[in-house]
N, C-alpha and C positions, 0 to 999 in steps of 0.2 A: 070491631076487629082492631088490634095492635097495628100501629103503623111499624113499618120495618126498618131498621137502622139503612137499607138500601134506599127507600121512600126519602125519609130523613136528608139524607145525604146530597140526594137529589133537588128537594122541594128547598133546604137552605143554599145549593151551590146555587141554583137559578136566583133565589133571591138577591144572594149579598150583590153577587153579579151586578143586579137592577140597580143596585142600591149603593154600589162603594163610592162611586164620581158625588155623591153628594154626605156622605157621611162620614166626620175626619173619627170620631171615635173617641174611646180613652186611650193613650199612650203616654209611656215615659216621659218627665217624670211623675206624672199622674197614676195614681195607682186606681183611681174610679174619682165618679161623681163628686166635688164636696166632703173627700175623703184624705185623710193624711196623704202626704205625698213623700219619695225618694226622696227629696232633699231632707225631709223632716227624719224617716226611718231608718234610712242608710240599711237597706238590708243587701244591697247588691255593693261587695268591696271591686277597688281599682283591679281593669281585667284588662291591663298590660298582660303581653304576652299569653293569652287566656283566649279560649275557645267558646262561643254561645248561641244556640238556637232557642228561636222564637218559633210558639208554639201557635198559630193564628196571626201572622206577622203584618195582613190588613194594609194599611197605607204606605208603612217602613218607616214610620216618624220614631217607634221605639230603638229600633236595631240601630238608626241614623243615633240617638241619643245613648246607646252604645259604646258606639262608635268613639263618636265625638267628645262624652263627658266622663264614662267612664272606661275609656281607653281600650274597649275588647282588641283583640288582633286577628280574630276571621270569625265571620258571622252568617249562622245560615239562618232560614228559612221556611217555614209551610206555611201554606194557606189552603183553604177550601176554593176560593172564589180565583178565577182568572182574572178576574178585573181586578182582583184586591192585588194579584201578584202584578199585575202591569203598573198600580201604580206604585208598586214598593221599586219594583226595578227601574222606575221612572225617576222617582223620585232619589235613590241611592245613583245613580246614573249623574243625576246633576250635580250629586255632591261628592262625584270622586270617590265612593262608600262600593269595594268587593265584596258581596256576596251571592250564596250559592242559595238557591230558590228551587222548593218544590212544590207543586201542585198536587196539592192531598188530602186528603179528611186526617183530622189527627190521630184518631183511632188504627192507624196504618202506616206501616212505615215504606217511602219510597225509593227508598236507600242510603238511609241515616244512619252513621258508623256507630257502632255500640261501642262504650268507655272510652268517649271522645270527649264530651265536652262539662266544661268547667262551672255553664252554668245555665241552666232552658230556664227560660220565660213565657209567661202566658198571661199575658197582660188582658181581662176582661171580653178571655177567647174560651180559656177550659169548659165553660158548662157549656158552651156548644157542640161537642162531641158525643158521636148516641152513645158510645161505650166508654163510660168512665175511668171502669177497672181496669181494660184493658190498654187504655192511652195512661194511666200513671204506672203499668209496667213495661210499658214504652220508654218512658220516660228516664227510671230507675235505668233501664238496658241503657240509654245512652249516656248517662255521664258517666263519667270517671268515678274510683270510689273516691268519696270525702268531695264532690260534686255538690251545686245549690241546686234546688227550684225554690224558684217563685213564681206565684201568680194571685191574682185578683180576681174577683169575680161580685156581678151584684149579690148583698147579700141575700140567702134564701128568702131570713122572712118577709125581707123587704120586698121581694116579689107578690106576696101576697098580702098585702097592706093598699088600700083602694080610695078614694076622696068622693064624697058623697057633697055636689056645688049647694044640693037644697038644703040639706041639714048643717051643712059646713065642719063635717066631721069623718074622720075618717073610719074604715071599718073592713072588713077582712073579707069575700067575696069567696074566697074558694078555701079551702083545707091545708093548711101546712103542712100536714100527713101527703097530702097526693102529691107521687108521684112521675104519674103518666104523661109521657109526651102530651103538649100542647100544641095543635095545628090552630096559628093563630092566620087568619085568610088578608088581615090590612096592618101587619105590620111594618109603621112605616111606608105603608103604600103596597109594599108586597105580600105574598105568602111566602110564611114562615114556621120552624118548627120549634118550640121551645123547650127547653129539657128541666122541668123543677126539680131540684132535689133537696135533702136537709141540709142541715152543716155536718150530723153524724156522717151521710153518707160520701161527702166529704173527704172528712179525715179517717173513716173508716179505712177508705181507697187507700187512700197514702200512706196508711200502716201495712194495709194488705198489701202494697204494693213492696214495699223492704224501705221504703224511704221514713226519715224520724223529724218530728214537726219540730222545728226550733222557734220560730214565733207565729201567734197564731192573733191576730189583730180586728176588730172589731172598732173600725175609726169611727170615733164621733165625728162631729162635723166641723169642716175646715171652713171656717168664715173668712179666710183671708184670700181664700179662692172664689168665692160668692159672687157675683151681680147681684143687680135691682131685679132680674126675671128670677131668680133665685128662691124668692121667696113667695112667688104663688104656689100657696098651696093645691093649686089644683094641675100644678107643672108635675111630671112623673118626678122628677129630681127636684127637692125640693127642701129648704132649711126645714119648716115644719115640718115636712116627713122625717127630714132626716132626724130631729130631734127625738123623734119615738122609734124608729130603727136605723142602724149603721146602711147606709149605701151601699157600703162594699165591704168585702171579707176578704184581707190579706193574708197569703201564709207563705213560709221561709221553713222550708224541710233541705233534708239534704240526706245523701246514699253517705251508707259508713264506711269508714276509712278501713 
C-alpha cells in the first residue's frame, strides 16, 4: 500500500528532529557534495535591498551566508523539523541575523506572501517534499515577476549508483525508472522517507510550474574541496563515485517578468 504524503511528513519531521544536533548538512556556499560551489557559479547576484526565503532552511548556516556575503535585506524561512528551526534561530540569534521562521512541510504554505521575494532557495532540501508540483507552484506564487530560484539536490542517478567492497565495483541496485517513496528504517540512525525521482521529473515541475530554467548544471567533481576520506570508494560521497555521476544537480530558473 502507498505511504501517504501525511505518513511522509510525519515519519521525516520525527527523524530530522532526532537528527539535526548532529548533522550540519550542505549549505551555502556549497551547493552539494564535491560539487561546484557559489563562489565558482555565481548564480545568486548581490541582494542589497532584496528579499529571500529558504526553502528547508535546516541549521541557518545558508540564510546567515546570505545575509553576510551576499547582502540580502530580510530573510525568511521553513523548515520541516523544530529542532532544525531552533537551531537556525539559535544560531542567527548569535549573529545579530532578523529573520522570520516557519514550521512547515514545504509542500504548504504557512503564511508566505505571494510576489514578495526576489529570490528562494533550496539548497539540498527540494526532493524532500512529498509534492513536487505542488511546492514549485508554491514557489512561482511567491516571487516577484522576473524573481530567482535556486536550488540543489543530489543527483537522481547518483542515488542509485551502489559500491560492491567484494568486487570493488560499483553497480546499480534499484531502477532509475522507480519512483515510489522509499521508507528507509536506519537512515542515518533514524526512520526516514526518501523521495527518487528523474531529472525529467525535475524540470518537467518547473516548466509546469510557469518558472523558465536558466542554468541547469551537472558539476563534475570539485577536488579543491576534497579530503583524504574523500576518496574511499565505499564512502556514499565519494571522488570515485563522483567521477561516474555528478553528486549534485544545480538549477537557476526564474518567474518572468
Amino acid at each position: 500500500m502507498p505511504i501517504s504524503r501525511n505518513d511522509i511528513v510525519t515519519i521525516n519531521q520525527k527523524g530530522w528532529n532526532s537528527v539535526a544536533s548532529q548533522f550540519y548538512g550542505t549549505v551555502l556556499p556549497k551547493y552539494g557534495p564535491l560539487a561546484a560551489t557559489e563562489l565558482e557559479l555565481q548564480l545568486i547576484d548581490n541582494l542589497r535591498g532584496k528579499s529571500v526565503l529558504e526553502l528547508g532552511c535546516g541549521n541557518g548556516h545558508t540564510l546567515s551566508y546570505l545575509w553576510k556575503d551576499k547582502q540580502a535585506s530580510e530573510l525568511w524561512g521553513i523548515d520541516l523539523s523544530q529542532e532544525q528551526l531552533r537551531l537556525t534561530r539559535e544560531l542567527l540569534d548569535q549573529e545579530n541575523i532578523p529573520a522570520k521562521l516557519f514550521l512547515a512541510s514545504m509542500d504548504e504554505n504557512p503564511g508566505i506572501p505571494e510576489s514578495y521575494f526576489d529570490l528562494v532557495v533550496s539548497i539540498y532540501s527540494l526532493g524532500w517534499t512529498p509534492n513536487l508540483s505542488y511546492t514549485l507552484s508554491l514557489i512561482y506564487s511567491y516571487l516577484k515577476p522576473g524573481g530567482k530560484f535556486v536550488f540543489s539536490w543530489e543527483h537522481p542517478v547518483y542515488h542509485c549508483l551502489e559500491y560492491d567492497a567484494n568486487s570493488k565495483k560499483y553497480f546499480f541496485p534499484r531502477s532509475y525508472l522507480d519512483e515510489k517513496p522509499e521508507i528507509k528504517p536506519s537512515w542515518k540512525g533514524v526512520e526516514i522517507v526518501l523521495q527518487p525521482r528523474k531529472l525529467s521529473t525535475y524540470i518537467n515541475a518547473i516548466a509546469d510550474a510557469g518558472l523558465i530554467v536558466e542554468r541547469f548544471i551537472e558539476s563534475e567533481v570539485n577536488i579543491n574541496i576534497a579530503g583524504e576520506k574523500d576518496y574511499a570508494p565505499e564512502n556514499w560521497y565519494s571522488v570515485p563515485r563522483a567521477q561516474l555521476i555528478p553528486t549534485t544537480l544545480i538549477v537557476r530558473a526564474s518567474k518572468p517578468s
